[in-house]
C-alpha positions in Angstrom: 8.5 29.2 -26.0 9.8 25.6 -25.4 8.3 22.3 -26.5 6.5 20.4 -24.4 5.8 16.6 -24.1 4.5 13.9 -22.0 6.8 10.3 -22.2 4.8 7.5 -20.4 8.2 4.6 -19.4 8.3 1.4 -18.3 11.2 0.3 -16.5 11.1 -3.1 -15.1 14.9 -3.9 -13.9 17.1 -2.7 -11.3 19.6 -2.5 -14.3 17.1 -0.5 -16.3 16.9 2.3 -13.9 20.4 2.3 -13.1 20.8 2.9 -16.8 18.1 5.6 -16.9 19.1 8.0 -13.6 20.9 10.6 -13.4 22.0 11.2 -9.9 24.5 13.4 -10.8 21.7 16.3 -11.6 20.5 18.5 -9.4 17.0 16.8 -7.6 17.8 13.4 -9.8 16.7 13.3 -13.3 15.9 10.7 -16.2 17.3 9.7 -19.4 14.5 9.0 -21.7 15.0 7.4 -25.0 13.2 9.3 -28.0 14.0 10.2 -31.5 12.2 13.4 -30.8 14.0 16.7 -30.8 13.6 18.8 -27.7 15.5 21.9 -27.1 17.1 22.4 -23.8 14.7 23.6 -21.2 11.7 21.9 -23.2 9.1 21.3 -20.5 8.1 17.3 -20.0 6.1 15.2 -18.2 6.8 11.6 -17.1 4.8 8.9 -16.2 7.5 6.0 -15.0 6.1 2.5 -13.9 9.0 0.7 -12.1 9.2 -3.4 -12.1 8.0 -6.3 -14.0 5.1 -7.4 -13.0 1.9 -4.7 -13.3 -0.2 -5.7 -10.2 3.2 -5.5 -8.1 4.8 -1.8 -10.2 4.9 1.5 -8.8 3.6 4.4 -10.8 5.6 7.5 -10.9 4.2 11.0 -12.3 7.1 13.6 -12.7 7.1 17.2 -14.6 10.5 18.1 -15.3 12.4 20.1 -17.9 15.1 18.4 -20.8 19.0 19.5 -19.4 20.6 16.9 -21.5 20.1 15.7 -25.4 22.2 12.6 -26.9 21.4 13.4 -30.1 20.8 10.6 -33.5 24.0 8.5 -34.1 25.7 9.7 -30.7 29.7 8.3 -30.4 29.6 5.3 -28.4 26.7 3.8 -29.8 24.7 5.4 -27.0 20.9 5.8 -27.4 19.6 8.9 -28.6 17.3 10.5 -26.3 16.7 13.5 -23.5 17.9 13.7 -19.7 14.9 15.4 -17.9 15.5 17.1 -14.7 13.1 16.2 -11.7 11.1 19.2 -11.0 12.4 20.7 -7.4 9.2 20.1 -5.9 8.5 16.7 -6.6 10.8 14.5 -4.4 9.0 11.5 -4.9 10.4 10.3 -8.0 13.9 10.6 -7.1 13.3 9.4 -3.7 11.3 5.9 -5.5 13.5 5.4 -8.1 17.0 5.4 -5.7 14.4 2.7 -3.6 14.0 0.8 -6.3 17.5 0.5 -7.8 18.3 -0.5 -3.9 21.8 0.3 -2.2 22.2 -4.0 -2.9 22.7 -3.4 -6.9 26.0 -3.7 -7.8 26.5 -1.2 -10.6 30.5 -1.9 -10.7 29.7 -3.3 -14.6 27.2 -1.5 -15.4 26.9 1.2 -18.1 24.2 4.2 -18.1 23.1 5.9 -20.9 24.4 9.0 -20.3 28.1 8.9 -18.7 
């Protein structure tokens, strides 16, 4: 049986998100910084809030399962953590976060924690 957990985020930049998404997976998906081991497959849940201030945030709740692991002391000096896959069902987070990072954000310079 696979672990489980439940991650609760804050991300309060456009650069933050950008960071954190992974478009490239199938129905978007999340990098989540943790020092916690998770096999592949691990069941998770997310809860994301997205922006700075708290009375003006958006609150995202997500299950989804880990399909990526950067493990301790990754090349690069990358942050270890977990990519979780959005679960196929649940649109909304994928569809909130690409709102929130905006088609205005200019990601030429920017690196992401996974690629």
């Amino acid at each position: 049986m696979a672990a489980s957990g439940i991650f609760s985020l804050i991300i309060k930049s456009k650069a933050a998100a950008f960071a954190a998404y992974m478009p490239f997976i199938e129905d978007g998906g999340l990098f989540v910084p943790t020092d916690r081991h998770f096999p592949l497959g691990s069941e998770i849940f997310l809860i994301i809030q997205l922006g700075e201030d708290t009375s003006d945030s958006k609150s995202i709740a997500v299950a989804g399962k880990v399909v990526w692991i950067t493990p301790q002391r990754p090349q690069g000096y990358r942050k270890p953590g977990i990519g979780v896959q959005f679960s196929r069902s649940d649109k909304l987070a994928r569809i909130t976060l690409e709102k929130f990072i905006g088609s205005d954000f200019d990601a030429s310079s920017q690196r992401t924690h996974t690629l």
